[in-house]
LUMTOR-420658 format. One record per residue (C-alpha): residue in one letter; x, y, z. Coordinates in steps of 0.5 Angstrom, whole numbers, padded with zeros to 4 digits, always signed. Layout:
aXYZ...
END
This chain:
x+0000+0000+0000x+0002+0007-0002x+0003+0013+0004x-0003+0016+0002x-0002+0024+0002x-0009+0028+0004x-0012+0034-0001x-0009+0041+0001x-0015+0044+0005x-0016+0051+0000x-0021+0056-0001x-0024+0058-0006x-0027+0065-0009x-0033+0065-0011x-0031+0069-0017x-0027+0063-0018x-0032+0058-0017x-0037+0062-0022x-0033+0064-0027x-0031+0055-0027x-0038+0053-0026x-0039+0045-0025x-0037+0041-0020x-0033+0045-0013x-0027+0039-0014x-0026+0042-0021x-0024+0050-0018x-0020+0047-0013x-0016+0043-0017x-0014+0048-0021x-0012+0053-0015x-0008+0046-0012x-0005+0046-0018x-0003+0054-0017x-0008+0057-0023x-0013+0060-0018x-0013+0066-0022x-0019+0067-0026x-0017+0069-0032x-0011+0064-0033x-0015+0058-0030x-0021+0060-0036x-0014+0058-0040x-0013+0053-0039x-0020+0050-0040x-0021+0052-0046x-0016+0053-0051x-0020+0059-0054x-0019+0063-0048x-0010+0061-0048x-0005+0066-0052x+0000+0061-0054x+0008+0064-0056x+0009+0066-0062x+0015+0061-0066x+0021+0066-0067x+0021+0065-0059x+0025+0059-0060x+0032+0061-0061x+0034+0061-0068x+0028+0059-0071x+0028+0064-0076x+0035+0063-0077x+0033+0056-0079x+0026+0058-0083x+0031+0062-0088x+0036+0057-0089x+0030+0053-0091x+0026+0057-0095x+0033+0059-0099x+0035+0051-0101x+0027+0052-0103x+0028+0057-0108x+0035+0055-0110x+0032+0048-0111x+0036+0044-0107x+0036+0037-0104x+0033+0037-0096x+0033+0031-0092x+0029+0030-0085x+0033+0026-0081x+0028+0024-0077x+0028+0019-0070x+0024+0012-0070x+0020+0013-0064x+0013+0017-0065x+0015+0023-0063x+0021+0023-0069x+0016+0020-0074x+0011+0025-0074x+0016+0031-0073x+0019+0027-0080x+0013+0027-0083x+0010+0034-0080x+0017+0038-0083x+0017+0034-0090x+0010+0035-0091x+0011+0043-0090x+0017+0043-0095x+0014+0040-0100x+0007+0043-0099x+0012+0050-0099x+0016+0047-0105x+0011+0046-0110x+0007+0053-0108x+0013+0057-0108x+0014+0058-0116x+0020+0056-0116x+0025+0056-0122x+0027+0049-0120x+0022+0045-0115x+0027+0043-0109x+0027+0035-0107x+0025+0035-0100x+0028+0027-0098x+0028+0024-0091x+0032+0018-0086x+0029+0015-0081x+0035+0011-0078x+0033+0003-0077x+0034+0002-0069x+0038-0004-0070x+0042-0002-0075x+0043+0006-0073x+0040+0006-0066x+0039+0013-0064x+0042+0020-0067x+0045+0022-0074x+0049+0016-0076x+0057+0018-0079x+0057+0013-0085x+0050+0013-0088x+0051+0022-0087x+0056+0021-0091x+0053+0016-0097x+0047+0021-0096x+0053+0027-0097x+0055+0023-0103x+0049+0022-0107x+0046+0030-0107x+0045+0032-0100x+0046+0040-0099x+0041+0042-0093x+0040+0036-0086x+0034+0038-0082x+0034+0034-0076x+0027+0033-0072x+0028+0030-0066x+0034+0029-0065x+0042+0032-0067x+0043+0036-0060x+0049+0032-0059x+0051+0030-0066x+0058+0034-0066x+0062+0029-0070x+0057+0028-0076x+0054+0035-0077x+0062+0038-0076x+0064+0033-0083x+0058+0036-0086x+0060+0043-0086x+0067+0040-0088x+0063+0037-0094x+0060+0045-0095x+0053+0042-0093x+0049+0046-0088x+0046+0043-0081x+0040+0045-0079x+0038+0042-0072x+0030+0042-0069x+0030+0038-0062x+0027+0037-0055x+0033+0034-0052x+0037+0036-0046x+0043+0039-0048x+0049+0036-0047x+0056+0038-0044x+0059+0040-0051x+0053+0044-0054x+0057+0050-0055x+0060+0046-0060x+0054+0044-0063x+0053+0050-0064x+0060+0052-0067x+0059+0048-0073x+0051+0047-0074x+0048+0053-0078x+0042+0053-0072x+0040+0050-0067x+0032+0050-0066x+0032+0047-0058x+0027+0049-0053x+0032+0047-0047x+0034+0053-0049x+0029+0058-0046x+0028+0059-0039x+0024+0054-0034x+0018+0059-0034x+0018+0060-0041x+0011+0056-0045x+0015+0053-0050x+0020+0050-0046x+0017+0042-0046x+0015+0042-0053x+0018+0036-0055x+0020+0034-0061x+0014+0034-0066x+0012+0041-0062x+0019+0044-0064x+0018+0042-0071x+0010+0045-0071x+0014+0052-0069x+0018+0052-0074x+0013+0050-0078x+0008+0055-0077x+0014+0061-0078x+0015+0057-0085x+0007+0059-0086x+0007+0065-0083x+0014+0068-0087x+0010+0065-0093x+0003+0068-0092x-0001+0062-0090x-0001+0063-0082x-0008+0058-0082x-0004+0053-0085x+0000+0050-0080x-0007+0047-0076x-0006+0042-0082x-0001+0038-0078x-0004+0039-0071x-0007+0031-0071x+0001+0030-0071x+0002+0034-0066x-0002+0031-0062x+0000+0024-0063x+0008+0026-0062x+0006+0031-0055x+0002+0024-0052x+0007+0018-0054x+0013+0022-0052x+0010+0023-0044x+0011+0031-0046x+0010+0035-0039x+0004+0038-0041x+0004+0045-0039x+0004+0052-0043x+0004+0052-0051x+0005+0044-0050x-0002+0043-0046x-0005+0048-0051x-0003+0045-0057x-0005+0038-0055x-0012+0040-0053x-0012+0043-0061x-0009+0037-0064x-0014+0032-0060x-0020+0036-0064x-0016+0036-0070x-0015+0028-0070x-0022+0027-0067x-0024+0029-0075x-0017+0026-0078x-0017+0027-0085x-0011+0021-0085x-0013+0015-0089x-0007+0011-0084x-0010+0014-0078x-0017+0013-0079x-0016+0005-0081x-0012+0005-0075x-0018+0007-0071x-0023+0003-0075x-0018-0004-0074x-0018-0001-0065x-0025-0001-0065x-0025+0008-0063x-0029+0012-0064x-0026+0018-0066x-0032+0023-0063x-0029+0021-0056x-0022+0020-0057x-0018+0022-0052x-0010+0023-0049x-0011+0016-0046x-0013+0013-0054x-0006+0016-0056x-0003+0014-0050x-0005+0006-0050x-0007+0005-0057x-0005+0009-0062x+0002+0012-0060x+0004+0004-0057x+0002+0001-0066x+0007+0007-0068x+0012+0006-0063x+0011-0003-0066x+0013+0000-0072x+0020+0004-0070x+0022-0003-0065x+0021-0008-0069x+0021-0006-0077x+0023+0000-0081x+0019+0007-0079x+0020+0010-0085x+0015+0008-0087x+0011+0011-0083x+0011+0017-0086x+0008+0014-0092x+0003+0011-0088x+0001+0018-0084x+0001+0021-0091x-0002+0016-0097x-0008+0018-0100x-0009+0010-0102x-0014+0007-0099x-0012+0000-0100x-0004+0002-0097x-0007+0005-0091x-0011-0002-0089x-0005-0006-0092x+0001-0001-0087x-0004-0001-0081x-0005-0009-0081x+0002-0009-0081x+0002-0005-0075x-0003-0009-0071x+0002-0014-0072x+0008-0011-0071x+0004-0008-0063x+0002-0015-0063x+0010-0018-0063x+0011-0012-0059x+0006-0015-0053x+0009-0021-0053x+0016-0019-0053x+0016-0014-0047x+0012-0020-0043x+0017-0024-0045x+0023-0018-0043x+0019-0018-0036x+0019-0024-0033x+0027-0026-0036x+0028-0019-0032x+0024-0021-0026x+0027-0028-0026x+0035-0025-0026x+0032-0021-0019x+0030-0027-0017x+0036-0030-0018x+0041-0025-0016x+0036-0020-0010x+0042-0016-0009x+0041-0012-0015x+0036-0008-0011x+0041-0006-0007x+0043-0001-0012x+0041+0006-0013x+0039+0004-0020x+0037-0002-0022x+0041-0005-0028x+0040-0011-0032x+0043-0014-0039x+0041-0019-0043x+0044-0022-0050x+0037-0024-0052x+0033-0018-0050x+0030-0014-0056x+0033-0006-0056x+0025-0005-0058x+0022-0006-0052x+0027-0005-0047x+0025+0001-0046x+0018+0000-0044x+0019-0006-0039x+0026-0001-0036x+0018+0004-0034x+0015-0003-0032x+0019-0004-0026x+0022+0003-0025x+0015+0003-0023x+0014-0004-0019x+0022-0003-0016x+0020+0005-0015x+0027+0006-0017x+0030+0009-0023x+0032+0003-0028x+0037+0002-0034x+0035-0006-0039x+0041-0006-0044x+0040-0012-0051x+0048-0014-0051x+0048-0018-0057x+0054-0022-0057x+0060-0018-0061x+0057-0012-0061x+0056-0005-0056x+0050-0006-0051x+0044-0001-0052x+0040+0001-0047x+0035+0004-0045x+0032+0008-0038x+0027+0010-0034x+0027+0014-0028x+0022+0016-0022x+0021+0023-0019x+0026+0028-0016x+0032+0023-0020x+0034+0027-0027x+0036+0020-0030x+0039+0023-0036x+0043+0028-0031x+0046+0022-0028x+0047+0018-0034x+0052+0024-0037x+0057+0024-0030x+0059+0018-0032x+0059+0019-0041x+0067+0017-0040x+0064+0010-0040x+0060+0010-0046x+0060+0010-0053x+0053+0014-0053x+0048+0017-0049x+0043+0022-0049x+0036+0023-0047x+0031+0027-0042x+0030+0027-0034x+0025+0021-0034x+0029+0017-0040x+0033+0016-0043x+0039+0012-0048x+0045+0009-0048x+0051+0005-0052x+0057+0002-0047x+0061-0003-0048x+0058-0010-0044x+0064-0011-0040x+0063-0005-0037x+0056-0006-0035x+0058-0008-0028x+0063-0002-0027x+0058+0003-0030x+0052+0000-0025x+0056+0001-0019x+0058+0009-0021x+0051+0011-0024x+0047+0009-0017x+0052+0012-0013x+0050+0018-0017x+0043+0017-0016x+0043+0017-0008x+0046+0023-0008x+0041+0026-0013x+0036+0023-0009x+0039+0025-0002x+0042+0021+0003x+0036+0019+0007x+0032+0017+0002x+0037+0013+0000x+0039+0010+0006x+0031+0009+0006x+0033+0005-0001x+0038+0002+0000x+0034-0002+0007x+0028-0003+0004x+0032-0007-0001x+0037-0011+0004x+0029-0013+0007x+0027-0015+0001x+0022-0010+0001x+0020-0004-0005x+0021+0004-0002x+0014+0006+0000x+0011+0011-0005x+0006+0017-0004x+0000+0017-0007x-0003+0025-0008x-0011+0024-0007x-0015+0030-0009x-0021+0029-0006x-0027+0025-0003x-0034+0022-0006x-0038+0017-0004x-0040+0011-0010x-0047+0015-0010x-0045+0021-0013x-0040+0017-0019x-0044+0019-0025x-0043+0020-0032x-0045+0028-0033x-0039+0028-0025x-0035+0024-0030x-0035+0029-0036x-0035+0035-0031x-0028+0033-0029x-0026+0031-0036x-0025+0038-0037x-0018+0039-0034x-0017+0033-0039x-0012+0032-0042x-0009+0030-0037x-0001+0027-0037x+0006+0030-0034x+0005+0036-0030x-0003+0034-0030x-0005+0028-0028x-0011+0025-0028x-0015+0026-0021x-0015+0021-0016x-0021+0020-0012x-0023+0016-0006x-0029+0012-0003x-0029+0010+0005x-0032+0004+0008x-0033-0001+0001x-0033-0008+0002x-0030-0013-0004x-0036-0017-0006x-0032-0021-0012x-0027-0021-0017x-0025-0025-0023x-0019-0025-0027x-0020-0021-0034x-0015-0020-0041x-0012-0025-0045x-0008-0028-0040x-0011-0026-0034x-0008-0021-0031x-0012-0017-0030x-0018-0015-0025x-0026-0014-0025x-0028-0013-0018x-0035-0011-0015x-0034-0007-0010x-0040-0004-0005x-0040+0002+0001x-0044+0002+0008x-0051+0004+0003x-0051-0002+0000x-0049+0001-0007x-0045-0003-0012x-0040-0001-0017x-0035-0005-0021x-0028-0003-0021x-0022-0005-0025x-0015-0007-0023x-0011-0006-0029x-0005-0012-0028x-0007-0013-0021x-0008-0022-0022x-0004-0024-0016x-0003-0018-0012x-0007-0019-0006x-0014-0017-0004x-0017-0013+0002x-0021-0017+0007x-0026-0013+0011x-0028-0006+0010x-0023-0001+0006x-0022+0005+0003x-0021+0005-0005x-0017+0011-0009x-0019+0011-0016x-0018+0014-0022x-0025+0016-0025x-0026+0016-0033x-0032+0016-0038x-0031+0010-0042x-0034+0009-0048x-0033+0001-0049x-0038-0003-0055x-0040+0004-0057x-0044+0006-0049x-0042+0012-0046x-0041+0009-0038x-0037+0010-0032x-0030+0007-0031x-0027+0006-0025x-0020+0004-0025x-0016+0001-0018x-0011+0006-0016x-0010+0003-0009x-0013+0001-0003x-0012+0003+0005x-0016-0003+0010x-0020+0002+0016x-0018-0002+0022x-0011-0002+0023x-0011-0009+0025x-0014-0012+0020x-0009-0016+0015x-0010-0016+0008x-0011-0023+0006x-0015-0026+0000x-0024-0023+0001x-0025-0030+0001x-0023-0034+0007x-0019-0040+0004x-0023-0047+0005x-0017-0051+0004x-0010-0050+0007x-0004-0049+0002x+0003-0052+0003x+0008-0049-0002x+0015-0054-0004x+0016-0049-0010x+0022-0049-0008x+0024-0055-0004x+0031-0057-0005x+0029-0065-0006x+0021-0065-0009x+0022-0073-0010x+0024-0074-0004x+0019-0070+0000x+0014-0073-0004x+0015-0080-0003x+0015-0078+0005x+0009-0075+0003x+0005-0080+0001x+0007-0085+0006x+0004-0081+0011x-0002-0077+0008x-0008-0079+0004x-0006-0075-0002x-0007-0075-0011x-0001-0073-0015x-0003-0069-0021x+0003-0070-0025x+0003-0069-0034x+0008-0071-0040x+0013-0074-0038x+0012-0073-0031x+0006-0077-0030x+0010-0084-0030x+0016-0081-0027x+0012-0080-0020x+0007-0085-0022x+0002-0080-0022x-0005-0078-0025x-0007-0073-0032x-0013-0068-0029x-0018-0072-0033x-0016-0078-0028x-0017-0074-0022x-0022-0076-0017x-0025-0072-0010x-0019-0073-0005x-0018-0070+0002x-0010-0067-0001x-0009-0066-0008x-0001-0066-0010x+0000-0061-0016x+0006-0063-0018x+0006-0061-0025x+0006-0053-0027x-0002-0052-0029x-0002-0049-0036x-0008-0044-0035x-0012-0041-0030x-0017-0045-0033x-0014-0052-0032x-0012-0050-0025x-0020-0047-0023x-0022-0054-0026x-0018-0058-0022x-0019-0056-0016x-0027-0057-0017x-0027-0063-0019x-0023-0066-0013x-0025-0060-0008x-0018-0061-0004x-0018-0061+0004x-0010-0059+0004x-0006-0056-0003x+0001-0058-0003x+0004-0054-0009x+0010-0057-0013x+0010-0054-0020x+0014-0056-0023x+0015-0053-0030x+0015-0059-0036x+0018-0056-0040x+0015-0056-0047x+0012-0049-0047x+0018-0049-0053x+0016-0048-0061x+0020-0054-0062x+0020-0058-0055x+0012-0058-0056x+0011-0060-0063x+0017-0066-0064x+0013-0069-0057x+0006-0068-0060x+0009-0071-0067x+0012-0077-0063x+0004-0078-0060x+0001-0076-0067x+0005-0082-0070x+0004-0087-0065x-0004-0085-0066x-0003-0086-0074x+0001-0093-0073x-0003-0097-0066x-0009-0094-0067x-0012-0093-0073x-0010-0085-0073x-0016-0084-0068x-0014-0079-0062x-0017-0075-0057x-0017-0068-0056x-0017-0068-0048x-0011-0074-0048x-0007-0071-0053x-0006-0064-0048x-0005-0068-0041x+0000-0072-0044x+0003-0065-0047x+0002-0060-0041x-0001-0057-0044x-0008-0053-0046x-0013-0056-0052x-0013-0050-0055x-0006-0051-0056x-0006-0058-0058x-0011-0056-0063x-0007-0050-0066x-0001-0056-0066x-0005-0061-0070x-0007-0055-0075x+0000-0053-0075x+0003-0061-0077x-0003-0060-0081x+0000-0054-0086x+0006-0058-0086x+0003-0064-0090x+0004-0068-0084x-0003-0070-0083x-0009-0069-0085x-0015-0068-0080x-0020-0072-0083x-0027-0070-0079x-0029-0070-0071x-0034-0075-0067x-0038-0075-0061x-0040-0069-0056x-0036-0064-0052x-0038-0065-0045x-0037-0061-0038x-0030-0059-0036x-0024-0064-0034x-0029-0070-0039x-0025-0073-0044x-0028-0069-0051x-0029-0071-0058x-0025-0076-0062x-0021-0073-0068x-0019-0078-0074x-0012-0076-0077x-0009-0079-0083x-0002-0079-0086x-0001-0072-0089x+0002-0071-0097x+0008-0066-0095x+0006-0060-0099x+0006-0054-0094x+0000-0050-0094x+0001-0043-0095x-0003-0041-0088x+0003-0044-0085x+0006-0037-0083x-0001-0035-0079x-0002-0042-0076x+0005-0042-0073x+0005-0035-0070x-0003-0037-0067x+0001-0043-0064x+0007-0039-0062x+0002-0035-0058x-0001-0040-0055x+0005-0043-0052x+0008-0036-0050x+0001-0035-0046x+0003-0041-0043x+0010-0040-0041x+0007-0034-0039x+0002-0037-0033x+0007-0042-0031x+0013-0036-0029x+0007-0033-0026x+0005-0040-0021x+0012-0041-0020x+0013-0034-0016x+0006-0031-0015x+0004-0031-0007x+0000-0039-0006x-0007-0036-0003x-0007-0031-0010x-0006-0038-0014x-0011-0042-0011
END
């Protein structure tokens, strides 16, 4: 549980609260969040009433835009080089567009040539890469503009200068120890880092540096009105890069949400369609986990150049065939990152004196680059502490990424210690890196230190503890007001939604409700990890509640305080209310969080019994026991598939069940007394592990028994769930190594055998769905692998 801190106790005027309207807990939030002046809260809510900054407050925009506009009129060859998250797709996209929209109207002699790079991630990684600068030199390029990136990219844009060729830089990142340099070779450097703190322009990110210089483009061409053309981009940029939302950054995310809502994008509009949005009710929050993660897919894993064709064609039938291919790619992404996840988790398991450390560090050979990043934010978020995961494939530098939490400047910390790197760079929340991988451990011990010193050395004695305990650090949660269940209503919801977007610098509001009783919770999602509870207050009144990731995490028992997120949901068309679970606080001091059922059997954990073979013997010499045991391990411990099992006083699982389903099966079917927990992992939760054993079971059914198979047998004998063993036979199926002939019989209730397939011996002709049945098996098999690493640490009363 979070150390929850009360709302500041704040008066506010009646002018204020009249002039704002609505609900009170709007007024006071926004005078808790120091705009309680009349005119500049009006601002904030409304995007009419701001008077955003002016784009040649940005130093040297104006510099930048007529070196532009002189490579338009004399006809000169531009490249945009771009980044691959985002953020540098749409700040590419936004500034080639411009150029060419400039180029084409400007009635030049010789119409310029406006290109673009987007480095690949595993063959460029971050920032403007020397050797493909220098081909890019070779075959015509006279003008770079940069987006996103080349604040610290002294060496490239030096050897371009030495080359004749101008550098014109547009970027968000911090600036480094050298940028006087920079500054010395680039023609302009266009960074709002630049600014003063105060300044509405300073947290723009990439793509709102290069609206900014766009719009002085417009303007200096007399078109001012035609830069709101790009404010879809911008809205999408400013989201999935976590921009502080303050200022002109806040003011035109709120203009791009309006302008995405009614997206002109064939790209962007097909993306929605293929998500199930509706545009009319977007938000920050579609970006932020639906759209923005589906770009990003596209800069881990493939090529993001080609995003900027598909933000820009005006072909239907391209638009549906690069947003399919980037449902795909999010999808991969998903599996990678809970792969990354559970490898990391695995290592702290492993080695807990990692947490020691004032930042967390890990490396792996096998890590994706592409997702390392977003699974550094999972447990910078679980650990409460700034986290580094470094891929270091062999024979090459390791690349990392970073995450921070608050009060630690990541990026500021990473730079004291550059002497060890090759590369780095980045933001005071994340940041990048390449090193060499036998520094790693060198590194690791040096950057901690830096880190306990710009945490403090009480909070990092407060660490360094909790870490020895093998406990987390405590964290805070800002609560913003109270409200019973009763006054949770869709017209409350949209009141709120007023201070929307919400985001860094304006989070979203966190709400409690007293005295709830959990009445049930189910798990929900693909592989269960998330939660559905219903929970009720001290009147009888009833409200469902969602916990994102919370399977396994413990559940209050008794009555509880519930802090919450609070948001209009519009699933499956229906306008509604959604409560999300932020964290709950038990109101009796002595009450124990426990599971909200008390348990009806008594569970003994052996996962980690260091002689499991032995212990099992001594157990059922004295205890009245079954053993649930599969694959290979059935005749190894002489035990019993789930579809032998009868009721029994104790029940021994000895095999890691392959789903949450199988498990609950189970447990019904032989109502056990007593639970002594095993688990151990069969091992065939591997592509080719699992397919040569089912192969060897096709085979025998195929020579002994006429090729007549079951279903239920077939995944006992496997570990494995029948959806798998089905997605295995269609995958020896297009193959050519069988062929199923047909099904008989009926399915009947759970743990009962179901119907017979007839199999016959195949052609060996591979079928061309052979691709899309392999990935489908795949995934079932990573589900699995999944649950199982969940079961082997998860507490014993959330498994069973």
């Amino acid at each position: 549980m979070k150390e929850w801190i009360e709302p500041q106790d704040i008066k506010v005027s009646e002018e204020v609260q009249s002039a704002i309207g609505g609900h009170p807990l709007v007024a006071k939030t926004l005078a808790r969040r120091g705009l309680a002046e009349v005119d500049r809260a009006r601002a904030f809510l409304d995007p009419d009433l701001y008077q955003p900054a002016p784009p040649a407050d940005l130093p040297n925009v104006i510099k930048a835009a007529e070196r532009l506009e002189k490579a338009i009129r004399q006809g000169e060859t531009i490249c945009v080089w771009g980044d691959f998250d985002a953020d540098g797709q749409t700040s590419t996209t936004l500034l080639v567009s411009t150029l060419r929209d400039l180029a084409v109207r400007q009635g030049s002699p010789q119409e310029a040539v406006v290109q673009y790079h987007i480095p690949h991630r595993r063959r460029e990684s971050h920032g403007v890469n020397l050797p493909v600068l220098k081909q890019l030199i070779e075959e015509g390029v006279s003008l770079v503009l940069t987006c996103d990136t080349g604040v610290t990219a002294h060496e490239p844009i030096a050897y371009a200068r030495s080359q004749g060729v101008d550098v014109v830089v547009t970027d968000h990142h911090d600036l480094p120890p050298t940028i006087g340099a920079i500054l010395a070779v680039a023609h302009a450097v266009v960074n709002p880092k630049m600014l003063p703190e105060a300044h509405p322009l300073r947290e723009l990110p990439g793509v709102g540096c290069a609206y900014k210089l766009a719009e002085a483009l417009y303007d200096r061409a007399g078109r001012p009105e035609d830069a709101a053309q790009y404010l879809d981009l911008v809205a999408l940029g400013i989201v999935a890069d976590v921009a502080v939302q303050t200022g002109d950054t806040r003011y035109l995310l709120q203009r791009g949400l309006e302008a995405l809502r009614c997206t002109k994008r064939l790209g962007l509009r097909v993306m929605m369609e293929l998500a199930e949005l509706n545009p009319d009710w977007l938000t920050e929050e579609h970006i932020g986990f639906v759209l923005g993660p589906r770009l990003n897919a596209l800069g881990r894993l493939a090529d993001a150049n080609v995003a900027v064709e598909f933000l820009t064609t005006g072909d239907l039938s391209r638009a549906r065939i690069l947003a399919t291919e980037l449902e795909g790619l999010n999808a991969r992404r998903k599996l990678l990152c809970d792969q990354v996840t559970q490898a990391a988790e695995a290592q702290i398991e492993r080695d807990p004196s990692l947490l020691e450390y004032g930042a967390l560090v890990l490396s792996h050979p096998s890590w994706p680059p592409g997702v390392v990043g977003i699974v550094a934010g999972r447990l910078a978020e679980r650990y409460h502490k700034p986290t580094i995961l470094i891929a270091t494939p062999p024979g090459e530098l390791g690349r990392g990424s970073a995450r921070s939490v608050e009060g630690c400047n990541i990026n500021a910390a990473i730079t004291a210690h550059g002497e060890m790197l090759e590369s780095f760079g980045g933001h005071p929340m994340a940041a990048g890196l390449a090193i060499d991988p036998e520094r790693i451990p060198e590194f690791r011990r040096a950057l901690s230190r830096t880190v306990l010193e710009t945490l403090g050395e009480v909070e990092g004695s407060h660490r360094r503890k909790q870490a020895m305990l093998g406990g987390m650090e405590r964290a805070t949660l800002q609560v913003d007001g109270y409200l019973s269940l009763a006054d949770l209503s869709l017209g409350l919801v949209e009141d709120l939604e007023r201070l929307a977007p919400f985001g860094p610098g304006n989070p979203p509001l966190t709400l409690v409700s007293k005295g709830l009783l959990l009445k049930s919770h189910s798990p929900v999602g693909r592989n269960g990890e998330h939660l559905q509870l219903t929970v009720e207050d001290e009147q009888g009144m009833a409200q469902k509640v969602i916990w994102w990731q919370g399977a396994g995490s413990p559940l209050p028992q008794g009555r509880f305080d519930l802090a919450y997120v609070v948001r209009a949901s519009d699933y499956q068309g229906q306008r509604d209310v959604q409560v999300e679970w932020v964290d709950a606080r038990l109101v009796e001091a002595s009450a124990v969080v426990l599971c909200p059922e008390p348990a009806a059997v008594e569970v003994v954990d052996y996962r980690r019994e260091p002689s499991p073979r032995r212990l099992l013997e001594r157990l059922r010499a004295q205890e009245d026991v079954q053993v649930w045991s599969e694959a290979g391990a059935r005749a190894e411990v002489a035990g019993q598939e789930r579809y032998e099992l009868s009721p029994s006083k104790g029940l021994v699982i000895w095999t890691t069940p392959p789903g949450f389903s199988e498990l609950q099966a189970v447990l019904e079917k032989v109502a056990p007394e007593t639970i002594y927990l095993f688990g151990i992992d069969p091992g065939l939760d591997h592509f080719e592990k699992f397919l040569k054993r089912l192969a060897g079971l096709v085979k025998h059914a195929l020579n002994s028994d006429g090729g007549r198979v079951n279903v239920s047998t077939l995944a006992a004998a496997t570990a494995q769930r029948e959806a798998t063993v089905r997605a295995g036979l269609a995958w020896l199926a297009a193959r050519g190594h069988l062929v199923v002939l047909g099904e008989d019989g009926d399915i009947g209730a759970r743990l009962v055998r179901t119907r017979e397939v007839y199999l016959a011996a195949g052609s060996q002709a591979v079928s061309a769905d052979l691709p899309q049945v392999t990935a489908q098996l795949k995934a079932l098999l990573e589900e699995t692998a999944a649950y199982r690493a969940h079961f082997a640490r998860a507490g014993k009363e959330t498994l069973v």
